[in-house]
Structures are given as structure tokens and as C-alpha cells.
C-alpha positions in Angstrom: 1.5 17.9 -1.8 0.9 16.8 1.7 -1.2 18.9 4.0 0.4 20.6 6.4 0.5 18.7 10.3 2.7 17.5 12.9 5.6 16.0 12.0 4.7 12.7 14.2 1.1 13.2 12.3 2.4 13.0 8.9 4.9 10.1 10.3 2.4 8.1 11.5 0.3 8.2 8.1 3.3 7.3 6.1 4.0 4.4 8.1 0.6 3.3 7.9 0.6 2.8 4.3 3.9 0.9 4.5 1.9 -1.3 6.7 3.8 -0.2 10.1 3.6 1.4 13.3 5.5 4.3 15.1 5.8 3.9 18.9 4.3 7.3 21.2 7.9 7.3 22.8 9.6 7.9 19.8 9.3 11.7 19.3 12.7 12.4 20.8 15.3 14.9 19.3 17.3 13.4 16.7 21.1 13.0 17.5 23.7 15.5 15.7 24.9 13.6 13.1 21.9 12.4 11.5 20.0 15.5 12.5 22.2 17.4 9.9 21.0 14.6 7.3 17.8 15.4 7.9 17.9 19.7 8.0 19.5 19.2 4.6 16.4 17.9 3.2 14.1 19.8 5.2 14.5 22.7 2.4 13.1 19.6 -0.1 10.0 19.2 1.1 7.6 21.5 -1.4 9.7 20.7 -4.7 8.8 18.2 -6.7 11.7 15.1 -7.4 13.4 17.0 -10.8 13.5 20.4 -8.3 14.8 18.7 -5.1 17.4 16.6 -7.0 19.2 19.9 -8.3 20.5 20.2 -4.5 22.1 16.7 -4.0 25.7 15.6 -5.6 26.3 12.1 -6.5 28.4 11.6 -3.4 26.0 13.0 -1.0 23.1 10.8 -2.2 25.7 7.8 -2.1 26.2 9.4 1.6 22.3 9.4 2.6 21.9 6.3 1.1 24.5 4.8 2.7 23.0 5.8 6.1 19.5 4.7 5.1 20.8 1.4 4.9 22.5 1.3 8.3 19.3 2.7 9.5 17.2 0.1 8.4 19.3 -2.4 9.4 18.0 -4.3 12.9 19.0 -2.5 15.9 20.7 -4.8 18.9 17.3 -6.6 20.7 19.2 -6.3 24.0 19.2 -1.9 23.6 16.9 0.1 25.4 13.1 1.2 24.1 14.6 4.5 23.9 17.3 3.5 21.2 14.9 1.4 19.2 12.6 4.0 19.1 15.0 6.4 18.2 16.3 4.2 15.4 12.9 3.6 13.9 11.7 7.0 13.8 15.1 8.5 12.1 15.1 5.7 9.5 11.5 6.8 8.6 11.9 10.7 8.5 15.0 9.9 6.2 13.6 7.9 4.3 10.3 10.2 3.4 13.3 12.4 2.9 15.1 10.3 0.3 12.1 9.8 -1.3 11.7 13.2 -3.1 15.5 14.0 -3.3 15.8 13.8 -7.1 17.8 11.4 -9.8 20.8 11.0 -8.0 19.4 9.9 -4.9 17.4 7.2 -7.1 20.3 6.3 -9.2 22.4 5.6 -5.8 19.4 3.3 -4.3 19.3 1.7 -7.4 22.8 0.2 -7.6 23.0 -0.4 -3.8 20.0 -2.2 -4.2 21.6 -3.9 -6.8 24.0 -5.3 -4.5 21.9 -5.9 -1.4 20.9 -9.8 -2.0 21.7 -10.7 1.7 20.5 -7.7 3.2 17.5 -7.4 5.4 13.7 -7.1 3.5 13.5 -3.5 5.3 17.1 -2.9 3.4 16.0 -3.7 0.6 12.5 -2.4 0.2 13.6 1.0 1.4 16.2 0.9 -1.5 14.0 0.2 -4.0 11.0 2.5 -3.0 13.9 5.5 -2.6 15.0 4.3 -6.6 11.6 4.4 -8.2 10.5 7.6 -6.5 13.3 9.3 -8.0 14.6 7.5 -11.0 11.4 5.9 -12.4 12.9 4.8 -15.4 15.6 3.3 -14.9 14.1 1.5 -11.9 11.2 -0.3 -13.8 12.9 -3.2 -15.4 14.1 -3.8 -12.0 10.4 -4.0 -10.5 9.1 -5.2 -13.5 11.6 -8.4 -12.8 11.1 -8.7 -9.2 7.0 -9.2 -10.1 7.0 -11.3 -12.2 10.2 -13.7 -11.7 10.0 -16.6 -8.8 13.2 -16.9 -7.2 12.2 -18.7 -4.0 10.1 -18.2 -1.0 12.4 -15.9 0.7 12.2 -13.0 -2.3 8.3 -13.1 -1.7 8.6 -9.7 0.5 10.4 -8.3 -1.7 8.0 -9.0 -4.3 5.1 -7.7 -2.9 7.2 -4.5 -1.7 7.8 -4.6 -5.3 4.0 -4.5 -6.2 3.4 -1.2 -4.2 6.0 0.9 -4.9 5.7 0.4 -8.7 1.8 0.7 -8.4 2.8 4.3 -6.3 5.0 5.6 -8.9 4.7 3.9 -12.0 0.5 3.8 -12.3 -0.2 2.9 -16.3 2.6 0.7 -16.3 1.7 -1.3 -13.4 -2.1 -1.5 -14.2 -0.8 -3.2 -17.6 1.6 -5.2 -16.1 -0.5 -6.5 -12.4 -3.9 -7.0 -14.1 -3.3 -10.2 -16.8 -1.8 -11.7 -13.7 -4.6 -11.0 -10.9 -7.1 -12.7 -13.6 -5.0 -16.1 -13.1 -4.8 -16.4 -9.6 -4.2 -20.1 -10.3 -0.3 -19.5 -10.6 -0.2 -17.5 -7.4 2.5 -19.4 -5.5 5.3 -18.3 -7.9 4.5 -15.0 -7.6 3.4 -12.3 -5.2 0.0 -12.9 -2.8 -3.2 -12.3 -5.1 -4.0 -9.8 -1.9 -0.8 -7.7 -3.1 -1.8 -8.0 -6.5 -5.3 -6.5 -5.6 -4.0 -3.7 -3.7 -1.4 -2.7 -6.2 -3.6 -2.6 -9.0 -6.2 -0.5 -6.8 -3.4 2.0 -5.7 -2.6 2.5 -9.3 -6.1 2.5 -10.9 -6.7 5.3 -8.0 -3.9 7.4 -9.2 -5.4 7.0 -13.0 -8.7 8.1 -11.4 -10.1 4.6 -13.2 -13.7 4.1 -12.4 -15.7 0.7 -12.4 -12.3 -1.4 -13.0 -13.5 -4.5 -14.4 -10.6 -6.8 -13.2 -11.9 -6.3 -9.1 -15.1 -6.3 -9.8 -14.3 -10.2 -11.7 -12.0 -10.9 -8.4 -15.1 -10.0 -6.2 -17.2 -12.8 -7.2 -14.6 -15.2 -8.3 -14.6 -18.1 -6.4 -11.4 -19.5 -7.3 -9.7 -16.5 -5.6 -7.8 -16.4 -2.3 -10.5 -15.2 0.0 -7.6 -12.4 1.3 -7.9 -11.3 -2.6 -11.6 -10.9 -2.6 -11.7 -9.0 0.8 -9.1 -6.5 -0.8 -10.7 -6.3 -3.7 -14.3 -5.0 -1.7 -12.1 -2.8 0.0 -10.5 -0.9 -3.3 -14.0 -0.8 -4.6 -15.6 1.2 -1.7 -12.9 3.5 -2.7 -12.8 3.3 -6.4 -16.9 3.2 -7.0 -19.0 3.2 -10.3 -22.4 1.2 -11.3 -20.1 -2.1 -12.3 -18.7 -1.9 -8.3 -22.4 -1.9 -6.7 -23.6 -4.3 -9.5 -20.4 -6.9 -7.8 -20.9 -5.9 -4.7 -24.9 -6.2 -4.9 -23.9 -10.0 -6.0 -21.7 -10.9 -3.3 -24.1 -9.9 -0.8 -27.1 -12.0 -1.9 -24.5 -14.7 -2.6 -24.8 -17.8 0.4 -21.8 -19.0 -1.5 -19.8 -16.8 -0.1 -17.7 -16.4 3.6 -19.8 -14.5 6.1 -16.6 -12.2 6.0 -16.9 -10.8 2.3 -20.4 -10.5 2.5 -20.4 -7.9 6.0 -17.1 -6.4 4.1 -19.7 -6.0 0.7 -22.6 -4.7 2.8 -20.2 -2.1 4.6 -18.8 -0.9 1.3 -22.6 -0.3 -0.4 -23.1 1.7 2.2 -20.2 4.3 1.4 -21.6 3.8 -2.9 -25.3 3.7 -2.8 -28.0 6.5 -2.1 -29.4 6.0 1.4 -32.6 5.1 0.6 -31.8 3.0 -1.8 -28.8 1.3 0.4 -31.7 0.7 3.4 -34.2 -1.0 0.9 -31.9 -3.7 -0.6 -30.6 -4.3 2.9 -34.1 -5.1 3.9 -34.7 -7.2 1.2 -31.7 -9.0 1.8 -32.6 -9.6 5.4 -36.3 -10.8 4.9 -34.7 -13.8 2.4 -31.7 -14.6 4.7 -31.6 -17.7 6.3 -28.4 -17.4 8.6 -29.5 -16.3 11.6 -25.8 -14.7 12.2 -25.6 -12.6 9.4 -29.5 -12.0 10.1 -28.5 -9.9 12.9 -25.8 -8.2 11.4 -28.1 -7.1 8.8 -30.5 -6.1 11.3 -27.8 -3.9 13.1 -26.5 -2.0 9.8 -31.1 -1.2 9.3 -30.6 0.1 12.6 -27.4 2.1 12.9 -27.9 3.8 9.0 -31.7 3.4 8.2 -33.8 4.8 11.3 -37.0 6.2 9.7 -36.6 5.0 6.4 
């Protein structure tokens, strides 16, 4: 369960891990209609998915639904701030609405995602995430498909959308299915980004509460990955930890091989794994061998900020 906070706080966090942003106008009172949407739900909020779905017919999830995808669809450029803001931040609360409203909610998302081919991305990723939430298992062949078959570069958002919401609700299945394909990142332009990959596979294996995940610590100081993969990968480790992480970490540090990039990104993430002492002492070390002057000094600044006295 979420903890308990503003409603714009806990808006702002959700969009932030849909990778968007909600604008400081927009916490305006919603207008009638959808307001009514919305207090139907409001009563959904502590039950799990089996719970909340008890409360919803077929034909009113159709009905919400229905208005998600109007929602989501772009608003007029030529409206006011006001409108667009509006827009945005009702589409969102419904949509963290629909997202714990039970089977028939999911079963509705399902099949007008089914049907949504020439709809917008934000149509259709909204579909899907409302679908898997709340009908897992019929929704996985359908994410299942949409990973791992090319149908052009203009399904490629879809795709990744794809990646994260089946690595959110579907964790062992997604670990088995994402992690044969982020160790041949050779075959990454029929598929989704290696990057997406990453992060899926991380979001899952933090669900499973999997520790020293081989697969990122190999992406870490492969080479032939996209650099965008090996950054996400450092990231997921920070968060993910175990000996096998520093070990890969440790490596890409000391590695001139390397992009100045990862190796600041591997340096900030030993700092959140290792003991201080023991953090400020390989840091050292790795500054008295270094022979660019650039990542000399940022060395020098992470001795200074984290390793006074030591």
C-alpha cells in the first residue's frame, strides 16, 4: 500500500515512474462529470484488485474505460494551460484509479486495447497497463507478443511500455522472458531498447527481492552493449546490491575502456554498496593510478565530499 500524502504528492510520484511530469497549475477541482468517476473509486483505494473489482459491473468498467481513452487522447494545442492541465491531471488520477479496479476493469482494457491500432501511444499504453493490473492472466500473451514480435518502428513505444508494465505486475514471468534477450543485445533493433530491457528486468528482479543478478552485472562490463544499457544497468545495481554488483562495478571503475559517464555513474553507485572506509580507500587507489586528468578531479571531489578524515 502506498503511504499516505497529498493527493498531488502521490500524483507526482506516479507520473515519475511513467517517465512524466505534472504541471504546479494543475491542482484545480475536477469538473462534475468526471469528478463522479473519480469518487466512485475513491472507496477502492485500500483493497487490493480481487476486492475493488467486486464493486464495478461490466458496463461501468466499459464506461471508465471508455473515458480513459478520451482522456488520454491529445487535447486541442490551441486550448488554454488551464484545460491542458486539467486534462492531464484527470487522465492520471483515473487512471491510478483503473489500475486497482478489479477483473472487469482489466478484461474491458484488454479488448479496447485490442482494437486501438491507430490510436495514440498514451491510448494505448494506458490500456494495457489498466489490463495487466487487473487481469494478469489473460493480458500476458498479449505483452508477451508485443516484446518480443517487430512489427515496425512505430510499435517501438508500445514495446517498451510493454516491458514495464509486465516487469510491474508480472515479475517471474518477465525475469524469464526479458533476460535470454538482454544477453544478446546484438538483435536490439527488432525489439525494444536494451535500456528498457535493463530497466524491466531490474523492476522485476526488485519485486522478487533477487540479489547479485548475474545478467546486469554481465551488461555492466560488456562492451558490446548500448552505452544507455550499461548506465541503466549501474543504476539497477545501486539499488539491487550484493558482492557480484561491487565486484562489476569495482571493474568498470578501474576500466579506461570505458566512457567517463559509466565510470562517475559506477563510482556514485559504490558509494551507496560499500562500507565507508572501505569505499574511500579504493577510491584513493583509483585516483593515484588515473591518468585522465578529468576524471582525476572527479575522483578527487567524491575523497572530499564522502571521505574527510579518513
Amino acid at each position: 500500500m502506498r503511504p499516505h500524502s497529498s493527493p498531488t504528492g502521490a500524483l507526482r510520484r506516479s507520473l515519475q515512474a511513467r517517465g512524466l511530469r505534472l504541471s504546479a497549475r494543475s491542482g484545480r477541482a475536477l469538473p462534475h462529470a468526471l469528478g463522479s468517476i473519480l469518487l466512485a473509486f475513491a472507496g477502492l483505494g485500500g483493497c487490493d484488485a480481487s476486492s475493488a473489482g467486486a464493486g464495478l459491473s461490466a458496463i461501468e468498467a466499459r464506461q471508465s474505460v471508455d473515458r480513459l481513452v478520451s482522456l488520454c487522447r491529445p487535447v486541442d494545442a490551441t486550448t488554454t494551460s488551464d484545460v491542458q492541465d486539467r486534462n492531464f491531471l484527470e487522465r492520471t488520477q483515473l487512471l491510478d484509479s483503473l489500475r486497482k479496479a478489479g477483473r472487469e476493469a482489466g478484461l474491458a482494457a484488454l479488448a479496447v486495447f485490442g482494437q486501438s491500432g491507430k490510436e495514440p501511444l498514451d491510448v494505448q499504453w494506458a490500456l494495457l497497463e489498466v489490463a495487466a493490473y487487473n487481469a494478469p492472466v489473460e493480458s500476458r500473451p498479449v505483452l508477451e507478443k508485443l516484446i518480443t514480435t517487430y512489427d515496425g518502428e512505430e510499435g517501438t513505444g508500445v514495446r517498451t511500455q510493454a516491458v514495464r508494465i509486465f516487469a510491474e505486475t508480472m515479475p517471474q514471468p518477465a525475469v524469464e522472458l526479458i533476460e535470454p534477450m538482454i544477453r544478446d543485445p546484438l538483435a536490439r533493433q527488432t525489439r525494444p531498447p536494451q535500456e528498457a530491457l535493463v530497466r524491466g528486468f531490474a523492476t522485476a528482479a526488485k519485486q522478487l527481492g533477487l540479489k547479485d543478478p548475474r545478467v546486469l552485472c554481465d551488461v555492466v562490463v560488456d562492451l558490446r552493449q548500448a552505452p544507455e544499457a550499461r548506465y541503466a544497468a549501474v543504476t539497477s545495481l545501486a539499488e539491487l546490491g550484493g558482492e557480484r554488483a561491487i565486484k562489476a562495478l569495482r571493474e568498470v571503475l578501474v576500466e579506461g575502456a570505458s566512457d567517463g559517464n559509466i565510470r562517475r555513474k559506477a563510482a556514485q553507485s559504490l558509494l551507496k554498496l560499500m562500507p565507508s572506509k572501505e569505499f574511500c580507500a579504493l577510491i584513493n587507489e583509483v585516483a593515484q593510478h588515473e591518468s585522465d586528468a578529468v576524471f582525476v578531479n572527479f575522483l578527487a571531489d567524491m575523497l572530499d565530499k564522502n571521505c574527510a578524515g579518513q
